[in-house]
N, C-alpha and C positions, 0 to 999 in steps of 0.2 A: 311494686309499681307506684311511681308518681301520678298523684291529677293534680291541677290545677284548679282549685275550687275558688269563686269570687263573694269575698267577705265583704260584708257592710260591718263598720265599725264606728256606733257614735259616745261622744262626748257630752259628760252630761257634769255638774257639780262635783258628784261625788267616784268618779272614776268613768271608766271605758266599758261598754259592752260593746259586744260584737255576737254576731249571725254569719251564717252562710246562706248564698243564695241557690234552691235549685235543689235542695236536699230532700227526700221524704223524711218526715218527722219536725221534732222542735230540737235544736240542737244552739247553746247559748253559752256563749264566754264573754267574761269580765275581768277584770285587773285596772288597781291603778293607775298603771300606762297606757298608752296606743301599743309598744310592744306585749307589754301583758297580757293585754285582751286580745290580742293576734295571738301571743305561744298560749294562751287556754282555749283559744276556738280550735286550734288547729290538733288537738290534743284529746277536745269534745268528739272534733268529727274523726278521731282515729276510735275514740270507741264507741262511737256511734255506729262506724265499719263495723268493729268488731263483733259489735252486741247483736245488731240485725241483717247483717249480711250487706255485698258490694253491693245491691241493689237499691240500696240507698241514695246512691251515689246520681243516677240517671231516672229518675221518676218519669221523664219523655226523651230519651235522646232524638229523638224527631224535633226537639225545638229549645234547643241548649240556652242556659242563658247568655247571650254574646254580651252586651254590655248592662250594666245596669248605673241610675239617674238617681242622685237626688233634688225632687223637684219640691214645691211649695204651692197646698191648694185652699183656697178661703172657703170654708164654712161656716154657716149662719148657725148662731148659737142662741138658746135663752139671754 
């Protein structure tokens, strides 16, 4: 079976990390590239499946995640 799962992938200094959005658990990939860090998240969340079952996968299908934003918020610091 195919899903469609929607990855956040950010750029930082020293390579790519990448998340899935919508999962139960922590599930995290990294790679030197934007493709790297996409084929190790996608690789995470194959034995992520496996390790704790497809119900990983839908934590609420009552309210999927349809789009996701990166937006930018000011907080007051020391």
């Amino acid at each position: 079976m195919y899903r469609a799962i929607k990855v956040v992938v950010e750029h930082h200094a020293d390579g790519y990390i990448s998340y899935p959005l919508g999962l139960k658990g922590v599930v995290v990939g990294q790679g030197e590239t934007y493709a790297e860090a996409l084929q190790d998240i996608e690789s995470a969340i194959r034995f992520h499946v496996e390790s704790f079952g497809e119900d990983v996968l839908d934590p609420d299908p009552e309210t999927p995640v349809l789009e996701a934003f990166v937006a930018e918020a000011g907080v007051q610091v020391k």
